[in-house]
N, C-alpha and C positions, 0 to 999 in steps of 0.2 A: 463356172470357171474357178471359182475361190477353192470349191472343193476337189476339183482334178488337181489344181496344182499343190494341194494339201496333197492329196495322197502320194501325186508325180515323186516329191522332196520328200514325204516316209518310206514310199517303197524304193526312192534312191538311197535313202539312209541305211536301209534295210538292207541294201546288195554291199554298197560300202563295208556295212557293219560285218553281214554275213562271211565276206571275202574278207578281211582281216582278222576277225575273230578264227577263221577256219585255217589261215595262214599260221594265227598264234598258237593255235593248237597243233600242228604237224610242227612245228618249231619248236615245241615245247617238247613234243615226243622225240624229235631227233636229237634236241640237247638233251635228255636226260639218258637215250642209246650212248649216245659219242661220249658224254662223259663218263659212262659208268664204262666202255672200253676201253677209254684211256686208263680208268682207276686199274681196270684189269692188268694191262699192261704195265703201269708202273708198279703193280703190286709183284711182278714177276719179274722187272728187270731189278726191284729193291732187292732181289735174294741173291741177285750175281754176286761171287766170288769178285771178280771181277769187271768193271764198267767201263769196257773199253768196245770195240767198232764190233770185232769179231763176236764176243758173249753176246752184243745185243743182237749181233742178226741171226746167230743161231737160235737165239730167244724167239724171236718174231720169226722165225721156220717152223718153230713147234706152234705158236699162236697160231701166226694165220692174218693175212688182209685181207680179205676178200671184200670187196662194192668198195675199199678204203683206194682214192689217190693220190695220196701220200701220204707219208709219216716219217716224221724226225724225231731223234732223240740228241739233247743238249747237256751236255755238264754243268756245272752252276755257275760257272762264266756264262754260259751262252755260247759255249763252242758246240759246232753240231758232230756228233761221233756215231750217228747215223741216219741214213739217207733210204728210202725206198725206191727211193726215183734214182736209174743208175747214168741217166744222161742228164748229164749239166749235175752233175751230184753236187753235194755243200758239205760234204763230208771234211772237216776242217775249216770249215768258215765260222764264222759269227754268222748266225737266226739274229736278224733284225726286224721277224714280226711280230705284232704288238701286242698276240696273244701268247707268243712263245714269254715275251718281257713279265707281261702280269704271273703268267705262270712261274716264272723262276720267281715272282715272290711272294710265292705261297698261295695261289689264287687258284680256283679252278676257271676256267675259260670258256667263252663259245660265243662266238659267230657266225650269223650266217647270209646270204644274198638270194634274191630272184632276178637271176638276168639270163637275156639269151635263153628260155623257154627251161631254163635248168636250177637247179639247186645246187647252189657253192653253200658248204658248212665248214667250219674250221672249228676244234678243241681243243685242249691242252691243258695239262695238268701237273701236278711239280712229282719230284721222286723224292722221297725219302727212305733213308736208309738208318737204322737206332734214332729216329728223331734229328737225323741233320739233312738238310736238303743236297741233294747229290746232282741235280739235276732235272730236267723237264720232258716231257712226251706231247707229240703233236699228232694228228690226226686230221686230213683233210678229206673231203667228199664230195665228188662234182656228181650230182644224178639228173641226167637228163632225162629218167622216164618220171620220176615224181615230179618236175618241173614241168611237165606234161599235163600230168595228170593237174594240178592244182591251176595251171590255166585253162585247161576243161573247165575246170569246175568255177571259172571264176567267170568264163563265156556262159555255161550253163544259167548262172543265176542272176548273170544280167538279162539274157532272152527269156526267163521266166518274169523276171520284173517288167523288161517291155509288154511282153503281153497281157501279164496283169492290168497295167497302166492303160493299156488301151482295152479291156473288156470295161475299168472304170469311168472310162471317157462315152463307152457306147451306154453303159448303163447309164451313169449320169445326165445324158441327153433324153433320155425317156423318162427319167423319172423327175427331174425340174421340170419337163415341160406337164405331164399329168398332174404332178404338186402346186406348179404354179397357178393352174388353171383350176384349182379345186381350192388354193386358200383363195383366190382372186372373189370366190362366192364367197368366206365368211367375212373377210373386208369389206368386199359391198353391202354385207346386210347390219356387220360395223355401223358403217355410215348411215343405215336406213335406223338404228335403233338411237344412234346421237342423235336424228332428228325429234325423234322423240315418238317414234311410233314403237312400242312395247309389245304388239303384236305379231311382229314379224314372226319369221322359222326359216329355218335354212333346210335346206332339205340337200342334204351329203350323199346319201348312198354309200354303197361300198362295207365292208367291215375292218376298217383299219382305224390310225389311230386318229383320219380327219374327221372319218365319220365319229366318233365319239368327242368330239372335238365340238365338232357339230351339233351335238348331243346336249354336248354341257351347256353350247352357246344357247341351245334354244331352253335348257333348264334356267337360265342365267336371266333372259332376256323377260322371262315368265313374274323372277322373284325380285327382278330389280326397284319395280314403281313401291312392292311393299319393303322391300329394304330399306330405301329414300327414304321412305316415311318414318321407319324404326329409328336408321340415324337422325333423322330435325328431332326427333322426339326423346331422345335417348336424357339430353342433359334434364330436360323438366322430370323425365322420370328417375334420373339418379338422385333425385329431390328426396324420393319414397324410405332412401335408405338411410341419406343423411341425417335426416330427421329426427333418427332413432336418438341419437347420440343429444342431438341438441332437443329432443324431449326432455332426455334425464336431466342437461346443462339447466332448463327453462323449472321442472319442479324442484332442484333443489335449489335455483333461486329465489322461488315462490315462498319455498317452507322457509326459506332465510326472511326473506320480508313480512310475511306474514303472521309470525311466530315468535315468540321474546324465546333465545334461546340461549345457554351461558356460552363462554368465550370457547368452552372444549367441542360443544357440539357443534358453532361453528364451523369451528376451525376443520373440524370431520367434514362436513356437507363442503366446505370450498374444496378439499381435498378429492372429495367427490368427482366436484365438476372439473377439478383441473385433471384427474384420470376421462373424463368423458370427453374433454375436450380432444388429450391425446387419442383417442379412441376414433374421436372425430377426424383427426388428421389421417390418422390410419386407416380407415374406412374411405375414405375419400380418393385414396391412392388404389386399395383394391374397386371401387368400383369403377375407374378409369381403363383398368384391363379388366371388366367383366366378361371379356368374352374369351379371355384365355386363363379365366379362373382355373378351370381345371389340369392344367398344367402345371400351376403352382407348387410349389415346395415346400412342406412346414418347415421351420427351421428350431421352433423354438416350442416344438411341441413336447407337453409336462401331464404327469399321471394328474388328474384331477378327480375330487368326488363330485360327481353333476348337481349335487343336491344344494352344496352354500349359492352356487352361481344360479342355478331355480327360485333358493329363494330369495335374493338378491334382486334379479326380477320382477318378481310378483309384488315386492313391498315396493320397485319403483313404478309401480305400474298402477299399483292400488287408489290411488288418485283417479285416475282414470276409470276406473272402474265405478266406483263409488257415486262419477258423475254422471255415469251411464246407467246406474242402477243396475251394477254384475255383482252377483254373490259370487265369490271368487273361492275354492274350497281349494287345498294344499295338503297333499300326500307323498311324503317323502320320504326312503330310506335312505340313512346315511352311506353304508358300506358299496359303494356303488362305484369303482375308481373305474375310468378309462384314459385313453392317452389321443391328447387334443389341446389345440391351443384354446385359451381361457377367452380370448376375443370370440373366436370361430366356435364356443359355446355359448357365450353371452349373445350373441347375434341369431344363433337357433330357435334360441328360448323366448329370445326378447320378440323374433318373429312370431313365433308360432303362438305364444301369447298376445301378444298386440292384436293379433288377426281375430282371437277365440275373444277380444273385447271387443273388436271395430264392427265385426260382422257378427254379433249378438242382436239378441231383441232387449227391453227396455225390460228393468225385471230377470231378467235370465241368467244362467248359470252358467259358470265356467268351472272346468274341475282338470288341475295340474298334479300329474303323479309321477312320480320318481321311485322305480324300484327293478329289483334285481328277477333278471327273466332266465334262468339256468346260469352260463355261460355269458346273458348277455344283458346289459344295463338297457334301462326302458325310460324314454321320458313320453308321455303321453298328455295330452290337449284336446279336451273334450269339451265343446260347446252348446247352446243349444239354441243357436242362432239360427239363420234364413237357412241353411244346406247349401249341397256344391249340386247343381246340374248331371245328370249322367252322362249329356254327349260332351260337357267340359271337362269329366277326369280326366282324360286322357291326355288334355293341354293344358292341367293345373300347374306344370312345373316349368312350362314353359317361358321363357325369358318375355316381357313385355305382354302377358297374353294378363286378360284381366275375365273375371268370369262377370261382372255385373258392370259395365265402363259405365254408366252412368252414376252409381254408388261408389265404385273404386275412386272416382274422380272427388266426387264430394268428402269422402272420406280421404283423400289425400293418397290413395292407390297409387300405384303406377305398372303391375306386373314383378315387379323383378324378386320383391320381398322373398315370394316359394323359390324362386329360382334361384337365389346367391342360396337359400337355406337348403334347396335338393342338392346343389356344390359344393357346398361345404360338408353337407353329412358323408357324400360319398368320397369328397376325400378322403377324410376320417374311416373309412371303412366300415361304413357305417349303412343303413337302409334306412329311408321313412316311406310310409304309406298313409293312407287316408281314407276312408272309409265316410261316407255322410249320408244323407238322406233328405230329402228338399223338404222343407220347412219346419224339419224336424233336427238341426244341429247336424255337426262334420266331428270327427276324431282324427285328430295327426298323432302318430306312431313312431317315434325316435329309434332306431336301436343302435347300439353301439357296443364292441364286444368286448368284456370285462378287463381290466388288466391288473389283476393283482399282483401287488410287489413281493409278497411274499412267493410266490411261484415263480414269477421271472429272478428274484436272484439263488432258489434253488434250483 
């Protein structure tokens, strides 16, 4: 019903609209005939010698009235000194009509009426003769076959409208009751999956848009239990990234305490930790929208060389390493510039290193290379720890997906690490891949494509 009498009130608006719009256009047309006749007219009575009764009706002998039912002409009193209508003439009276008044001052005129199945128009227009007004020209028009014609036309587009209105009414009756009776199945089966059975399906039919509908619901219903369980688990897993930051915060406190160090190198290490802390804030807010990372905007992205932020890294990290027994080896070219924000590089590297120490053997090597590949800058992380699994490449960069969950866990894992690092390189425009071999070490592949300054500003 809501929708009949939507369409009822558009396709009445629609006839309304169409029957005056179609009125304003014949109105339009007839004022721009009747005045540009009038202009003609006054333009031929401006030339009389004389403007008196007899010149103008010899005038309008040579013109011509034809479809015209009446016409006067006024001197600039508003005396009329000629008349077309020869009974009841006003030939010496005062024109007391209102479009005769505007016209004597200076106006051009027109109106017009639908009554009695006809068109009344009226115009008028002023004479000028050297720039002084002399007087006015009238013009009226009673037509009773276009007043015809445009009530046709006004019956026409009301009985297209009823009809319409009523195929909508018959449609609409078939198609609520077939729609109502097909969403009525995926609300029942609604109900059946709030109770908490997860195995349900709805079985739609058809190929329109319930059945895909349908489709989705029974895809929906499949992913939900493992959903549930991503989201309870999501905050203990944003623990994996936070970390990072409050890593660095924890050894440069270490090296403060641990260490007699004078007042300048201090004052550098707090400097430190209050950039890691900011770091930490910041990271905290991106991991709260992790899952619309990739929509993201850089705003404040700057040409960097990768290689101070690499080694930057690796001396925060060497601690760690050292306690694990990593020989940690470091290759790096300097000329290396691309355009990235300095977080969303420190978080790459900081990953992709952390990982080549966490999942090492005791003794083993870690080997980080910074250099120029053509066209395109290379950070590379080569370990030679436990390996990645074959059937797990494929969901190595998956959000929350952990390739060993009982060493991920112990080691403080939680999935996300490759995964903010797969989103952030591809924003950057960037690729990484990975190549390993089980129990023979993995290799992460950075690339990023060069941006040198001297090129972009010639």
């Amino acid at each position: 019903m809501t929708y009949v009498c939507i369409t009822f009130f558009v396709l009445l608006f629609l006839n309304f609209y169409t029957a005056g719009t179609s009125r304003q256009l014949f109105c339009k047309s007839k004022e721009t005939a009747m005045i540009e006749r009038c202009h003609l007219a006054a333009g031929e009575l401006a030339d009389l010698e004389v403007f008196s009764t007899s010149t103008v009706s010899n005038a309008f002998s040579r013109m011509g009235s034809q479809s015209l039912s009446r016409i006067l002409v006024t001197n600039q009193s508003g005396q009329v000194i000629y008349d077309s209508q020869e009974e009841n003439s006003a030939v010496g009276k005062n024109a007391l009509f209102p479009v005769i008044v505007y016209a004597l001052r200076g106006n051009d005129v027109f109106s017009w009426q639908f009554q009695n199945r006809a068109m009344y128009s009226q115009a008028a227009t002023p004479i000028y003769a050297y720039g002084t007004l002399i007087g006015a020209v009238y013009m009226a028009e009673y037509n009773s076959q276009q007043g015809a014609l445009m009530q046709s036309l006004q019956v026409n587009i009301l009985s297209i409208t009823l009809v319409l209105e009523a195929v909508v009414i018959v449609f609409s009756m078939i198609y609520a009751a077939t729609f109502s009776r097909r969403l009525r199945k995926i609300m029942e089966s609604i109900r059946i999956i709030r109770e908490g059975d997860y195995s349900h399906q709805v079985a739609m039919g058809g190929n329109d848009e319930l059945t895909v509908l349908g489709n989705e619901f029974n895809a929906m219903a499949q992913r939900l239990q493992t959903s549930e369980q991503k989201r309870q688990q999501f905050v203990s897993d944003a623990s994996h990234e936070l970390k990072t930051p409050l890593a660095s915060i924890k050894l440069l406190s270490d090296s403060i305490l641990q260490n007699d160090m004078d007042m300048e190198t201090v004052r550098e290490f707090v400097s430190d930790i209050g950039e890691e802390a900011e770091r930490l804030n910041r990271m905290s807010q991106k991991l709260l929208s992790l899952s619309s990372i990739d929509s993201q905007v850089s705003a404040d992205c700057e040409i960097l060389n990768i290689a101070p932020t690499v080694i930057r890294v690796v001396k925060m990290l060497e601690g760690i390493a050292k306690a694990g027994d990593i020989a940690v080896t470091l290759d790096v070219q300097d000329v290396c510039p691309v355009l990235i924000v300095e977080d969303d590089l420190y978080q790459i590297a900081f990953n992709l290193i952390e990982n080549g120490i966490k999942y090492n053997i005791p003794g083993g090597t870690l080997s980080v290379r910074v250099y120029r590949d053509g066209e395109n800058a290379v950070l590379q992380v080569t370990d030679s720890g436990v390996g990645i699994p074959e059937e797990a490449m494929s969901h190595l960069f998956e959000r929350f997906y952990r390739v060993d969950k009982a060493r991920s866990r112990s080691s403080g894992g939680s999935g996300l690490g490759l995964a903010i690092v797969y989103n952030l390189v591809r924003r950057h425009q960037g690729e990484i891949t990975v190549s390993s071999s089980l129990g023979h070490g993995s290799s992460f592949r950075v690339v990023f494509p060069i941006f040198d300054t001297e090129e972009a500003e010639s």
